[in-house]
C-alpha positions in Angstrom: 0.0 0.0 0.0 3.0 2.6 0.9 4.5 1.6 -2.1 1.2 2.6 -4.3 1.2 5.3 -2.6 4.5 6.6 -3.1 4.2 5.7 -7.0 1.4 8.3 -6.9 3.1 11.1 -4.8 5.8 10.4 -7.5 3.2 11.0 -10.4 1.1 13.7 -8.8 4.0 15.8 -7.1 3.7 19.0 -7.6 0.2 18.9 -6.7 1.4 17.3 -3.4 4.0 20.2 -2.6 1.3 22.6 -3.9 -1.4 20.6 -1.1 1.6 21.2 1.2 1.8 25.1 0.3 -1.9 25.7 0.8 -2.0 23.9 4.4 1.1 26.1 5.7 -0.9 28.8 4.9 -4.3 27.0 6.3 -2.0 27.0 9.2 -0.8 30.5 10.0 -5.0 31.0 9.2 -5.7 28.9 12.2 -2.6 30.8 14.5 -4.2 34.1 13.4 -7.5 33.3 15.1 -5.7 33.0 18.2 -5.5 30.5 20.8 -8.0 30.3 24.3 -4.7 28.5 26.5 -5.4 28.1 29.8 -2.8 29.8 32.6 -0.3 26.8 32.4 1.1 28.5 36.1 -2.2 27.8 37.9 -3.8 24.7 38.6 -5.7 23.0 36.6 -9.5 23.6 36.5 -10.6 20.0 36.9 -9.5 19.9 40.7 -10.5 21.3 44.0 -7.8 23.8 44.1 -7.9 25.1 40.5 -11.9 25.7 40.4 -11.3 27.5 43.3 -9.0 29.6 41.6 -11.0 29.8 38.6 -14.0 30.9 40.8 -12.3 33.7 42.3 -10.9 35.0 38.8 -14.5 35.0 37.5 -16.3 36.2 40.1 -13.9 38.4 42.0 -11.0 39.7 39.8 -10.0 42.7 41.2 -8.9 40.8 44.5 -7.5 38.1 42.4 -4.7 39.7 40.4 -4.6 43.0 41.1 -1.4 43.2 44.0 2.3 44.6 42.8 4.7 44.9 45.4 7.2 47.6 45.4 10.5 47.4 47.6 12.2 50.1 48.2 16.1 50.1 49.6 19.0 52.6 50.7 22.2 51.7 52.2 22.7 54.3 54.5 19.1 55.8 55.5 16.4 54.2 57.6 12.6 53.8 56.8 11.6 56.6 59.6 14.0 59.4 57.9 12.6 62.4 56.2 14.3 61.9 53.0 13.6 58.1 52.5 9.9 59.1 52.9 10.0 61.7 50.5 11.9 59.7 48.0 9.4 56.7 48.7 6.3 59.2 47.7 7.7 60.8 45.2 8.9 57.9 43.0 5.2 56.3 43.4 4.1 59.9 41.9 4.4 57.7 38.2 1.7 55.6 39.1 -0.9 58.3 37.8 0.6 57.8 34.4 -1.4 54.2 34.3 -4.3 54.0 32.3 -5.2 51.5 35.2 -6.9 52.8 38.3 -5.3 52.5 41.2 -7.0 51.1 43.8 -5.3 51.4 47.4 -1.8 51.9 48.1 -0.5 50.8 51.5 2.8 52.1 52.9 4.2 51.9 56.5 3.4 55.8 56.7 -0.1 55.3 56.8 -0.1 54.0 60.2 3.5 54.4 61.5 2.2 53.4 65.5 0.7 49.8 64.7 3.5 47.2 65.3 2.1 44.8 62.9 1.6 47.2 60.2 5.3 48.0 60.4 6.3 44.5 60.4 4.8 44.1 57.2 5.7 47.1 55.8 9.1 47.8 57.3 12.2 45.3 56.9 14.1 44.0 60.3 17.1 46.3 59.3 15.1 49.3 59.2 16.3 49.9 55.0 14.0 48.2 53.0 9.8 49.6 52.9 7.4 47.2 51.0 4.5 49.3 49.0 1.4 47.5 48.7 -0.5 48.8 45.2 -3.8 47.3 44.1 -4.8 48.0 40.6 -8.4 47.8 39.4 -9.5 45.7 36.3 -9.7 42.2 35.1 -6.8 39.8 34.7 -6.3 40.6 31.0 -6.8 43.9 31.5 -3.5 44.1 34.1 -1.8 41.5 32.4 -1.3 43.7 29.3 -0.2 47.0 31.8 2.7 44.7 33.6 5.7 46.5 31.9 4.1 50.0 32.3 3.4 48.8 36.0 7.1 47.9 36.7 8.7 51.4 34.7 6.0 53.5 36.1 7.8 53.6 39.7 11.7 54.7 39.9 14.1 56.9 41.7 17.5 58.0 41.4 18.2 57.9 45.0 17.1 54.2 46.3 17.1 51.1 44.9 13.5 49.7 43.5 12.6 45.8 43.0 9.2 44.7 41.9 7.3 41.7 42.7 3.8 39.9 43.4 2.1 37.0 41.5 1.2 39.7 38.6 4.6 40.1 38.4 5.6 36.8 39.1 3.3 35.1 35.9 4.3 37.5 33.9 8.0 36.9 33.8 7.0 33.2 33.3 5.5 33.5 30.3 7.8 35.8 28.8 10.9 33.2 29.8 8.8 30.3 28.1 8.7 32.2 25.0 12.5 33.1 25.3 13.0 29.6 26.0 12.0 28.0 22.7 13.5 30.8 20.6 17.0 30.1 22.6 16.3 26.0 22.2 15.4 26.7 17.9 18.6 28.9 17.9 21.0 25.9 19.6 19.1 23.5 17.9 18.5 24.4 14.3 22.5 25.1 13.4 23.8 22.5 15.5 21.3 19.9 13.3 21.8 21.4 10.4 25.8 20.6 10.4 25.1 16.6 12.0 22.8 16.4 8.6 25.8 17.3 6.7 28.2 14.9 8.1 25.7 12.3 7.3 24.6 13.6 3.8 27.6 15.2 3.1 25.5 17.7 0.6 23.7 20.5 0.9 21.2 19.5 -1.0 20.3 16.3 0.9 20.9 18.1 4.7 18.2 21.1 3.8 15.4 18.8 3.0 15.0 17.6 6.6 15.0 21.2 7.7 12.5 22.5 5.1 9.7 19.5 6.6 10.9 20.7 10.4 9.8 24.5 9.3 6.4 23.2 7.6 5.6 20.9 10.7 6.0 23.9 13.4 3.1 26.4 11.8 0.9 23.0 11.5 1.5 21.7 14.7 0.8 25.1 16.4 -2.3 26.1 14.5 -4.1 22.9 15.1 -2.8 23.2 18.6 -4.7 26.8 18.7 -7.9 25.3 17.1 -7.5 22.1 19.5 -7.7 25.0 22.4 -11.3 25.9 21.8 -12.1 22.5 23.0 -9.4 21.3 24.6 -7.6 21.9 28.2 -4.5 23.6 26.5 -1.6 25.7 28.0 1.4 27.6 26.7 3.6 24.6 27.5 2.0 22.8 24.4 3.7 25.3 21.9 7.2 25.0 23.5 6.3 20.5 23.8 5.8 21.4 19.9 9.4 22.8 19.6 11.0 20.2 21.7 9.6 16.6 19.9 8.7 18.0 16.5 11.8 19.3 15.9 13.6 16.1 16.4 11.3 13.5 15.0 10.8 16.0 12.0 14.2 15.8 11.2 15.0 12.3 12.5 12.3 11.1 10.0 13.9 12.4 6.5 16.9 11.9 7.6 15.8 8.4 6.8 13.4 8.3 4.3 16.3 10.5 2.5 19.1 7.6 3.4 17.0 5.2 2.2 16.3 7.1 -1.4 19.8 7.7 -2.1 20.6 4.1 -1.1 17.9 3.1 -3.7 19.4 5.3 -6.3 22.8 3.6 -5.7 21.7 0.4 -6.3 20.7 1.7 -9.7 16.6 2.3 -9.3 14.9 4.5 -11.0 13.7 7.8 -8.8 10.2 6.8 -9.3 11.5 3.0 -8.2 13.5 4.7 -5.3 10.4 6.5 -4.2 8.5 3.2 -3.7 11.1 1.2 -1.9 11.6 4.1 0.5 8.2 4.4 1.3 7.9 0.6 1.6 10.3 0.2 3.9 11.4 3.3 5.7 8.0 4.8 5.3 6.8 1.7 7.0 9.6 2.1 9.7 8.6 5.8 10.8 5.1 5.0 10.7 5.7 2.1 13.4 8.6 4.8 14.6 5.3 7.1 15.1 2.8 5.4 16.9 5.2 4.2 19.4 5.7 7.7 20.1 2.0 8.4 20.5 1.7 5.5 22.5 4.0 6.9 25.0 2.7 10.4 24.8 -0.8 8.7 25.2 0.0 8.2 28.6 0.1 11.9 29.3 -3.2 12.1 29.1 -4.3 10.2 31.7 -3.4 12.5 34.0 -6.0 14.4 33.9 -5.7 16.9 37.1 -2.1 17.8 36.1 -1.2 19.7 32.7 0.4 17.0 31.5 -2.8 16.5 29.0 -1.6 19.9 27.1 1.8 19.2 26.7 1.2 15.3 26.0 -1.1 17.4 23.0 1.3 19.3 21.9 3.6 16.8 21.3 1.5 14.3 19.6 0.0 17.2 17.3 4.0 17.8 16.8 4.5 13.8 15.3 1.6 13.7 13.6 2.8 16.8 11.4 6.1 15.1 11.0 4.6 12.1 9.7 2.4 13.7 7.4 4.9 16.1 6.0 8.0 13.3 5.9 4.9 10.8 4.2 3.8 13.4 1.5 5.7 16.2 1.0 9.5 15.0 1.2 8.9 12.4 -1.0 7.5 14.5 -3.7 10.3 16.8 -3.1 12.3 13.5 -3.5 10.9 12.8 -6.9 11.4 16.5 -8.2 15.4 16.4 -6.9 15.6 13.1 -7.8 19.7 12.4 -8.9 20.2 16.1 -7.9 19.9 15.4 -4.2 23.8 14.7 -4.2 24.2 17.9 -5.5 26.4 20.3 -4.1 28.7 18.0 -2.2 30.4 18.6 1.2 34.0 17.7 1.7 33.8 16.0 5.6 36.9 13.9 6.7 35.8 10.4 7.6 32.8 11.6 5.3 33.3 7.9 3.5 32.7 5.5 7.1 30.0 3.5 5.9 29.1 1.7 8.6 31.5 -0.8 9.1 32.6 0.4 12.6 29.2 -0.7 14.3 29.5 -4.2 11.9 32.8 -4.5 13.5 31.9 -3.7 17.2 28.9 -5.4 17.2 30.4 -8.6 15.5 33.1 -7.6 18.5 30.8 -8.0 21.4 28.8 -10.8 19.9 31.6 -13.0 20.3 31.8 -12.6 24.4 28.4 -11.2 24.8 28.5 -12.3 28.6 31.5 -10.0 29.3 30.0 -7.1 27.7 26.3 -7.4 28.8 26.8 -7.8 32.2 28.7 -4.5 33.1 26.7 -2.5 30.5 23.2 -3.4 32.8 25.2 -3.2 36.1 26.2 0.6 35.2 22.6 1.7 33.6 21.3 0.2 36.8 24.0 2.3 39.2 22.8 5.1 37.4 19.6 4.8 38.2 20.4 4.4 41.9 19.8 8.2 42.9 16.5 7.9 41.9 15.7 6.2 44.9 16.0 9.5 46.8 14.1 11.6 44.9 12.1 14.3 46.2 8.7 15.6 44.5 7.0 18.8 44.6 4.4 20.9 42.9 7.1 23.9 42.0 6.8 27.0 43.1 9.4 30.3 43.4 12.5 28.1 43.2 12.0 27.3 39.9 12.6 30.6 38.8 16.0 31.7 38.1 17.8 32.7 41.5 18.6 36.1 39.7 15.1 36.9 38.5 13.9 40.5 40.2 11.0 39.3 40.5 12.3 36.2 42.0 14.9 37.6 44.2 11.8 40.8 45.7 9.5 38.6 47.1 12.6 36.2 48.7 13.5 39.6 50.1 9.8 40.2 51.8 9.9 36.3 53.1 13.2 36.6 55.0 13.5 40.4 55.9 9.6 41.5 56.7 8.5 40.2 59.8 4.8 40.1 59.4 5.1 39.4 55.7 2.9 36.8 55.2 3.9 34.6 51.7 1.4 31.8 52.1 -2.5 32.4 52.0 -4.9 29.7 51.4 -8.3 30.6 50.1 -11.6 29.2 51.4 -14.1 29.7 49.0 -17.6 28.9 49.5 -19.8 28.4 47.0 -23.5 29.2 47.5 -26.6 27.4 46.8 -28.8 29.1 43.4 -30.4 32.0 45.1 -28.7 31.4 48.8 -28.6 34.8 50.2 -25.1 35.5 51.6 -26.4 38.0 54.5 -28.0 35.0 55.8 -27.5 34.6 59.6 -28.1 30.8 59.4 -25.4 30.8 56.4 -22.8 32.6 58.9 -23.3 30.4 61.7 -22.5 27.2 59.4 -19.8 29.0 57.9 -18.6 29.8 62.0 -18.5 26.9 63.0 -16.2 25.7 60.4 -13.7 28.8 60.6 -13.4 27.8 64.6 -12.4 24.5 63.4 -9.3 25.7 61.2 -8.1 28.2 63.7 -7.2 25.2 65.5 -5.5 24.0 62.8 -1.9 23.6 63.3 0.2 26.4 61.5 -3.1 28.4 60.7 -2.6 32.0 62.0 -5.6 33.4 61.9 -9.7 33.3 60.0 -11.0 36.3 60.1 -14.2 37.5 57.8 -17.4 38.9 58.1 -19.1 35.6 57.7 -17.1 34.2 60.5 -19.1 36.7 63.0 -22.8 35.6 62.8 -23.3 38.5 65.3 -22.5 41.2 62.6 -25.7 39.8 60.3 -28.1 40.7 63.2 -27.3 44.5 62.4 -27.9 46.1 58.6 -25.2 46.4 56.5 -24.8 50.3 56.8 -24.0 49.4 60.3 -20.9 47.1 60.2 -17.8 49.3 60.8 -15.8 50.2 57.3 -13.2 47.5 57.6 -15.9 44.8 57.5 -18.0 46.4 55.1 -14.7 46.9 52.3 -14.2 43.5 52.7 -17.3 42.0 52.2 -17.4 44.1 49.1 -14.2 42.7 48.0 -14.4 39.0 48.5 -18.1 38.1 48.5 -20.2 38.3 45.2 -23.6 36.9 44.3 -22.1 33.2 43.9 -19.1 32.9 46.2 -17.2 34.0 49.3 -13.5 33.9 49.6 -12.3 33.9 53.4 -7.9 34.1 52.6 -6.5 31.9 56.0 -2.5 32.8 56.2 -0.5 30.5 57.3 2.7 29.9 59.1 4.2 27.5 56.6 6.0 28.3 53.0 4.0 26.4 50.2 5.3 23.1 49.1 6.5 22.5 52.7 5.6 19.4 54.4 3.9 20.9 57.1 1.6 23.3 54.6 0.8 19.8 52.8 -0.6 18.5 56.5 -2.8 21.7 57.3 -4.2 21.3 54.0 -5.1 17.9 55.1 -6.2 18.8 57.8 -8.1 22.1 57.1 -10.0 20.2 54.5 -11.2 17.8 57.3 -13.5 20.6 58.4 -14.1 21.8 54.9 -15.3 18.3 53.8 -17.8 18.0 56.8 -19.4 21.4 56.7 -23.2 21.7 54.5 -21.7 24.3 53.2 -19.4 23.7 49.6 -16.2 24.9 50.5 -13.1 24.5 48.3 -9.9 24.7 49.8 -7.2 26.4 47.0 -3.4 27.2 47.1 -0.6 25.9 45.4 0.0 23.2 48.3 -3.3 22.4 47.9 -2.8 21.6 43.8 0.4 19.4 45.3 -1.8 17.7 47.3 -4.1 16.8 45.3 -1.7 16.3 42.2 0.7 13.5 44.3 -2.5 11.5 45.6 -3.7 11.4 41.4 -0.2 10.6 40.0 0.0 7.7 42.5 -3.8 6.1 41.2 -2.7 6.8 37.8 0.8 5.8 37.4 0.5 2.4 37.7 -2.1 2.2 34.8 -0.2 4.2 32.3 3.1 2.1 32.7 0.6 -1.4 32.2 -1.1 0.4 28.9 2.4 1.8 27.3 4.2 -1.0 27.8 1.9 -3.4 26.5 0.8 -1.5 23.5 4.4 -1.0 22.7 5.1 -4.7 22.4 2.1 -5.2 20.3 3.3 -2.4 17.8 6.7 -4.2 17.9 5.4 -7.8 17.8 3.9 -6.1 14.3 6.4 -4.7 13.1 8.9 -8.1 13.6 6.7 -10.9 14.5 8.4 -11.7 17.2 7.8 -12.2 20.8 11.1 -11.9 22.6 12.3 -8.6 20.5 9.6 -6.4 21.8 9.9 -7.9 25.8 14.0 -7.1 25.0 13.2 -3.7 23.6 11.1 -3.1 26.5 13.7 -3.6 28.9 16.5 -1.7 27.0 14.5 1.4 26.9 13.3 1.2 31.0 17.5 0.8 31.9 18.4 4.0 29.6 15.3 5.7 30.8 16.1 4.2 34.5 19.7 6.2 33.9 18.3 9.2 33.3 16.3 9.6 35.9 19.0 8.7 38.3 20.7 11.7 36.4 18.4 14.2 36.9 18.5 13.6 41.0 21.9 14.2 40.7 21.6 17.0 38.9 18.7 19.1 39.5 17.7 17.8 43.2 21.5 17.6 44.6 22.8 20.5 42.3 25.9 19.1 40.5 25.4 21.7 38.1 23.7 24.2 40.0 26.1 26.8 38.8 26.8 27.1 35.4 23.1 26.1 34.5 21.5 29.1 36.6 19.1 27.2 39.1 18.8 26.5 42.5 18.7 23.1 43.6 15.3 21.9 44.9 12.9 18.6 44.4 11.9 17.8 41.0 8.8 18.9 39.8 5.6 16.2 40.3 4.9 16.2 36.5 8.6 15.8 35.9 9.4 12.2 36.0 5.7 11.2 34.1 6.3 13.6 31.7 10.1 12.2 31.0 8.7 8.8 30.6 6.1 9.3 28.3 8.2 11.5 26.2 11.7 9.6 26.7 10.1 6.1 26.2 8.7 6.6 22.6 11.4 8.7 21.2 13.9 5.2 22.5 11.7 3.0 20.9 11.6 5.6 17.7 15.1 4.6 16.5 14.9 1.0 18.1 12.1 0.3 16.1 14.4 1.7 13.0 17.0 -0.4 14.0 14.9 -3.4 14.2 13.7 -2.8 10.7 16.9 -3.1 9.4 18.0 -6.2 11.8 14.6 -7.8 10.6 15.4 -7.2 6.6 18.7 -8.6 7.0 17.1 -11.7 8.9 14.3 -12.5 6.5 17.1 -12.2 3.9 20.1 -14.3 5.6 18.3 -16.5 8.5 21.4 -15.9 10.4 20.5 -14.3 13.6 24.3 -12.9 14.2 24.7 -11.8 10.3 21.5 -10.1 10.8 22.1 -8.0 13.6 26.2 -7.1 12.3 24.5 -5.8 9.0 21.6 -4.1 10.4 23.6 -2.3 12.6 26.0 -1.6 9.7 23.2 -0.4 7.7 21.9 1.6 10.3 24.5 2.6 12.7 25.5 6.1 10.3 21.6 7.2 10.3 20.8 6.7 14.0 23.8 8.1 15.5 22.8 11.3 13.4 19.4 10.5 14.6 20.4 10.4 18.1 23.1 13.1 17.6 20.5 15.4 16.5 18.1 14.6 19.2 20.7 15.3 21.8 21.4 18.7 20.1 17.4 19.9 20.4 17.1 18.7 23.7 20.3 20.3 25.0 18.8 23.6 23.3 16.7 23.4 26.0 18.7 22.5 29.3 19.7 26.2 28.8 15.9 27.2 29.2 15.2 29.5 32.5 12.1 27.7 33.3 12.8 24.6 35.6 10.4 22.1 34.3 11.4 22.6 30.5 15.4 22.6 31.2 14.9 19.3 33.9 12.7 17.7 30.7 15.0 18.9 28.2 18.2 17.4 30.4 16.2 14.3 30.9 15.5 13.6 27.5 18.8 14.3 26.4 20.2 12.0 28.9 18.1 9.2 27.9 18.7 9.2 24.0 22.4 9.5 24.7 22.5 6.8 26.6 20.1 4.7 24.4 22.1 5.6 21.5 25.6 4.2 23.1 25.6 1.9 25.4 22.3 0.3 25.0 22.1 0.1 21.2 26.5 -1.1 20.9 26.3 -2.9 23.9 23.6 -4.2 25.6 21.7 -5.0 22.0 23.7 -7.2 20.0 25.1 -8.6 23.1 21.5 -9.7 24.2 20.5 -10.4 20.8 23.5 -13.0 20.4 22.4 -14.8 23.9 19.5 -15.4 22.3 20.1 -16.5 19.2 17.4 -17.9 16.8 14.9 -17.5 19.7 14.4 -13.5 18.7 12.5 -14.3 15.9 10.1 -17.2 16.9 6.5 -16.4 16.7 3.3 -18.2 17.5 1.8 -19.0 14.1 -1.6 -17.9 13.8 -2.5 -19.1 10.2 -0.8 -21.6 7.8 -0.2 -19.0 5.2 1.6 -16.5 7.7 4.7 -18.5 8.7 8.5 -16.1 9.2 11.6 -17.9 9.0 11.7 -17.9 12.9 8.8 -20.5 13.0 10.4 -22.4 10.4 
């Protein structure tokens, strides 16, 4: 069938490349609409903690996102000195220039004789003072004014840092962009020259590069029409960058092999076209859904954002297929004899292969000696992972010399009364509850007496805390009470903020959560408990129900596709194991790194437990992108078999005939990956490491090692199959 269909890419190309043309343009259609991503640094909205948070944007957004934090510093004078007050007030004069409106702004002068109010206002030392603005408007509406909001207050005389989760988000997203333009720059160029070494013309090493650049506007406008309907996030775009630039390229880079191995063996290019789609058209499509199997498993975790990136990915092969299955080859048939044009001196350019025969033919003879050690140091690699800590994320995973970063360390450690963690209680009324309802206060009491008693809780203090206050009319209640009803109670909702004593992410905030929802839970009353340490809460007690299935599922769908592709039982059960050592490795790698801080330094992050989604995202990601040149490999090891019947022949010239392609393969893997270790945000350089890690070790001492070794041990065995019709019998069953 791929063979028919190549013949009538071949016949029918330009319209093919012209089909090709008009869906790139389809494509920056569909980015033009724009996207509806969700806020990829808040929980998700399928969870207790993220409706919560999604309830309070809707219903109250001016309490929501409308804090910036100023911090003001001199060396020399105090807070209490004329001049630092003047300076103070005079460089928040550029706040009027804001279109926004400016809500409240709270300094220590306001109420200089109130010990609390200067703990939170005024630093131990006495140099610092923390201005409080509050903006009014909707999310969007602030989210647009953030660099206006940070240049609108300087001075000339004291030192200004700027801070606060408006702030905070903000800078994320504009690193996460940064991010994949850094990783295309690294990437691209360093590609670009491993596809010359391989090609060894200009010709041949572009063609891999022109399907990459028509994959990324398709994968990104289907992932902004997906977002209409679909749970997606910014992550999805920069999961796009990461996987479809390597299988983009990966994939040509053998379907091209494969043509000009065709043309060498004197084909015609309409006979070349067929053969290459026959066979490594066949290989990537296998290649391909063992990669979607793997990123399948990303969605099953459903109350993480694993689901968007897992999208974004799989959107990402599925553009690389279709591209590498339709237009290459009729780019292919167009070249034709030309694609060894323009020819690339490279020393060593002429190695065909025979050093992997060679090796492989080395280790097959004492396969014993060599497996043994390889699996004994992929398993001590693995070793650290036994240690490994797991958290939600949170400040750390910013880089240490971020402003907005290093301002809000600053009001953590230096300002007394400061209080960094606050979890909302939101209560969500009934369809036409009233919320001045004196029975609806003395519910809501009795459960705000039960987490004051909460260990670590400081305080719950709220209007409808104090059923006393509803016997009296509104107009009454002093003007403290009444502001705040007005700012965290609407028709549908009431938001009580509890701080606490503990930083989110701690162990202890993960046990008040606990615990405060055990009064929650039991109230008549709906009451969602939200934080971040809420989200990790609930995030490590879904990855541990879900893990478990998503291993069974990959790892038996992966055999199947293999036991297709080979008909054979014990390759895909090896395969299988190969790829959980290499991807065993890397994990014990990124401990090492990331968690204890080998590299702390010269990669610009501070060392802290990996993120939750980390390791689930690695393996779903790392596991299919093994198996993508495995089941290549395999291909070739299967030819040669069906050809020779000599199980050690077989795998000597597979890997011969291989063994140039994937190390390019691999190579070229390693160098989009490692684009991304340079990344400032922590979960995208961790993943990007990760990956890197794995293929590198997949690529060398698994696939020179560990496979021929194993493959040798087992001899004629790989290749037996149950036969499940007379007509269908391989040489294996023979």
């Amino acid at each position: 069938m791929l063979s028919r269909f190549g013949r009538s890419i071949h016949r029918s190309r330009r319209l093919v490349i012209a089909a090709s043309l008009a869906s790139i343009l389809l494509s920056v259609l569909l980015i033009s609409q724009g996207n509806e991503f969700e806020d990829g640094n808040s929980p998700p909205t399928s969870i207790e903690s993220g409706r919560a948070l999604e309830l309070v944007n809707d219903e109250l957004p001016i309490v929501s996102t409308n804090s910036v934090n100023y911090i003001f510093t001199h060396e020399s004078l105090k807070w209490n000195d004329t001049e630092f007050e003047q300076e103070v007030r005079d460089s928040l004069i550029g706040l009027d220039s804001l279109s926004l409106d400016v809500l409240d702004i709270s300094l220590a002068y306001d109420d200089p004789d109130d010990p609390y109010h200067l703990a939170r206002h005024v630093s131990r030392d006495g140099h610092r003072v923390a201005v409080f603005v509050s903006f009014n408007g909707t999310e969007e509406e602030i989210a647009k004014e953030v660099g206006a909001i940070k240049d609108s207050v300087e001075s000339n005389e004291m030192e200004v840092l700027v801070t606060g989760s408006l702030i905070i988000d903000s800078d994320f997203d504009r690193m996460l962009k940064e991010d994949q333009i850094r990783a295309e720059i690294i990437g691209i160029p360093i590609s670009l020259i491993i596809l010359l070494f391989v090609f060894r013309t200009v010709v041949a090493s572009l063609l891999p590069m022109v399907v990459a650049v028509c994959m990324f506007p398709l994968a990104t406008g289907m992932s902004y029409f997906v977002s209409k309907s679909f749970p997606m996030t910014e992550y999805s775009v920069s999961m796009i960058t990461l996987i479809g630039l390597a299988v983009s390229i990966d994939y040509s880079l053998f379907m091209i092999s494969r043509f000009r191995e065709e043309l060498g063996k004197g084909q015609d290019v309409e006979g070349a076209v067929c053969t290459m789609m026959e066979t490594a058209g066949r290989a990537i499509l296998f290649s391909g859904a063992t990669v979607a199997v793997g990123l399948c498993t990303l969605f099953y975790f459903t109350a993480t954002h694993m689901p968007s990136m897992g999208m974004g990915a799989f959107l990402a092969v599925i553009g690389a297929l279709i591209y590498s299955l339709t237009l290459l080859p009729a780019l292919l048939s167009s070249i034709g004899h030309g694609i060894d044009r323009l020819p690339v001196p490279i020393p060593g350019g002429q190695e065909d292969g025979r050093f992997w025969k060679e090796f492989s033919t080395k280790v097959m003879k004492k396969p014993v000696s060599w497996l043994v050690p390889s699996m004994g140091l992929l398993l001590l690699l693995g070793v650290p992972f036994l240690h490994v800590e797991l958290t939600a994320g949170g400040l750390d995973t910013l880089p240490p010399d971020l402003e907005s970063r290093q301002a809000y360390e600053i009001l953590e450690e230096e300002f007394p009364a400061f209080t960094a963690s606050v979890v909302p209680l939101v209560i969500v009324f009934d369809d036409g509850q009233d919320p001045f309802s004196r029975s609806l206060s003395t519910e809501i009491a009795e459960m705000c007496d039960g987490v004051a008693t909460v260990e670590g809780v400081l305080r719950v203090d709220h209007p409808l805390c104090n059923p006393s206050l509803f016997d009296s009319d509104f107009d009454q209640w002093p003007d403290v009470l009444r502001t705040e009803w007005m700012t965290t109670v609407s028709d549908s909702i009431a938001m009580i903020s509890v701080p606490i004593e503990y930083p989110s992410g701690s162990d202890e905030a993960e046990q008040l959560i606990k615990d405060v929802r055990m009064f929650t839970s039991s109230s008549n009353e709906e009451i969602l408990v939200g934080s971040w340490t809420s989200y990790e809460v609930d995030m490590k007690e879904h990855l541990s129900e879900r893990i478990p299935g998503a291993l069974a599922f990959v790892l038996l769908v992966t055999m199947v596709l293999v036991w297709f592709q080979v008909h054979s039982v014990l390759v895909p059960i090896k395969a299988i194991f190969m790829n959980m050592l290499s991807i065993t490795a890397s994990f014990g790698l990124i401990v090492i790194v990331f968690q204890d801080g080998l590299l702390a330094g010269p990669l610009n992050f501070t060392p802290q437990p990996l993120d939750l989604m980390v390791p689930p995202l690695v393996f779903g990601i790392a596991f299919g992108l093994s198996m993508d040149y495995e089941v290549l490999m395999l291909s070739r090891i299967h030819e040669s078999w069906l050809e020779t019947g000599d199980n050690t022949r077989a795998v000597s010239e597979g890997l011969q005939a291989s063994g140039r392609l994937i190390t390019g393969a691999a190579a070229i893997m390693i160098a989009v990956f490692s684009g991304f270790i340079f990344a400032d945000v922590m979960i995208i350089k961790s993943i990007g490491f990760a990956l890197a890690v794995a293929v590198f070790v997949d690529a060398t001492i698994v696939r020179a090692i560990v496979v021929p070794s194993a493959m040798r041990l087992m001899g004629r065995a790989n290749w037996w199959s149950p036969s499940f019709s007379d007509a269908r019998k391989d040489k294996g069953n023979a």
